[in-house]
C-alpha angles and dihedrals in degrees: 000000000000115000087247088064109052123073115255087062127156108271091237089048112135098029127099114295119205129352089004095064109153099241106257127125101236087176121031107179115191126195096317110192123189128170142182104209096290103352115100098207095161116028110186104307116189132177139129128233125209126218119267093017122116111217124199124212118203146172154107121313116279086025098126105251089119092050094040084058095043083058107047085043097053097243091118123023106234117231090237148342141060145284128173123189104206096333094323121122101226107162116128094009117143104261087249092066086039086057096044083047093070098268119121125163137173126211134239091252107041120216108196117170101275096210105050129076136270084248101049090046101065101036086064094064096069103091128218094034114179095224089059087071101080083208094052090061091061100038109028098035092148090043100043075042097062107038082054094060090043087055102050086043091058095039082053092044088048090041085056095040096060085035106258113111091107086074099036088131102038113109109262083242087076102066134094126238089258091052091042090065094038078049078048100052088046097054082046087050098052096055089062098225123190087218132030123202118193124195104211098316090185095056114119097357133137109242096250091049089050088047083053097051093039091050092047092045083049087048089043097050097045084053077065100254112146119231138182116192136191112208143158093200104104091195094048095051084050098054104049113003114091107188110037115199121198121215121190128170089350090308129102105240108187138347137192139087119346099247101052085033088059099046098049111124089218092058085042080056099037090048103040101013097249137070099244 
């Protein structure tokens, strides 16, 4: 089956990817502000997101990026402004309603639980499972029962989508650093968010891993998921991300496409501290 076929799907999936999004402003961020007592690390960022684009944040360290996607995924409360996801006020929630709200993100170093398996890993990520209500398990057995099998079948479609299915009942410690964030993508998958935020998902990874993530992102995406991505990794921007957004000293400096985004004398300035 196609992935747009199988339950656990991206939200967006089925709508236009890259370059045919439908238009609509899936994530409208408004002068976010975070400190940290005198430190400024986000200074009222602002930028909108439209469905089925992947944006790509860039820009030197310290910059802000981390804190801007703490932030939007309710892992830190920002000091001020605004930030729907499709028409829903999300700002300061606790990362858990973030995630029920349609948000789901992975960070640049995964933590997945060592000791279970590939398989059980990803089923956890799915919220408001029947079988988590103690009462559910005496009084709704079939259904507790069959959610339970719809759930295994989409962690195994996402397994074989990022190409591990080979290892679905390894233990998650097996795994190298490029596996742990393909095992990432799949938990994030499962969940069926309406937007996907990845934390440098080329940091630390062997070339043909990073092929593999940057083939499935591009799939994914063409499928119509919305991502927005923090790398380092200039090829890799340039590749898939469309709009690039620039942050620099807790400000976003410049968007737009790569091309004209790299070549701006103010990101030359902001990534090597002169205008070459």
């Amino acid at each position: 089956m196609m992935p747009s076929e199988m339950p656990g799907q991206a939200g967006e999936a089925g709508q236009a990817g890259q370059g045919g999004n439908n238009g609509r402003d899936l994530l409208v961020v408004d002068a976010i502000c975070k400190h940290f007592g005198g430190h400024q690390a986000v200074n009222k960022v602002s930028f909108r997101l439209k469905a089925g684009s992947i944006g790509g944040l860039i820009g030197p360290n310290g910059a802000g990026k981390t804190t801007l996607f703490n932030c939007l995924a309710g892992f830190m409360k920002p000091a001020s402004g605004r930030v729907t996801l499709d028409g829903v006020a999300i700002a300061g929630l606790p990362a858990c309603d973030v995630f029920r709200a349609g948000l789901a993100r992975t960070f640049q170093i995964p933590r997945p639980f060592p000791e279970m398996t590939l398989l059980d890993n990803v089923m956890l990520a799915p919220t408001g499972q029947l079988g988590e209500r103690f009462w559910a398990n005496w009084f709704q057995p079939g259904k507790v029962a069959a959610q339970e099998r719809e759930t295994r079948a989409a962690a195994r479609h996402w397994l074989d989508f990022v190409g591990l299915s080979a290892l679905e009942d390894q233990p998650a410690r097996v795994l190298s650093g490029g596996q742990r964030k393909l095992l990432e993508l799949a938990r994030v998958m499962v969940s069926r968010p309406k937007l996907i935020l990845l934390d440098e998902p080329g940091a630390g990874v062997n070339p043909a891993l990073l092929d593999q993530i940057v083939d499935k992102v591009a799939d994914l995406n063409r499928q119509g998921a919305t991502f927005l991505i923090i790398e380092h990794n200039m090829d890799l921007v340039a590749t898939l991300c469309k709009p690039v957004m620039v942050m620099a000293q807790g400000e976003l400096l410049t968007s737009g496409d790569a091309g004209e985004v790299l070549n701006d004398p103010r990101v030359v300035e902001a990534y090597l501290g002169t205008a070459a």
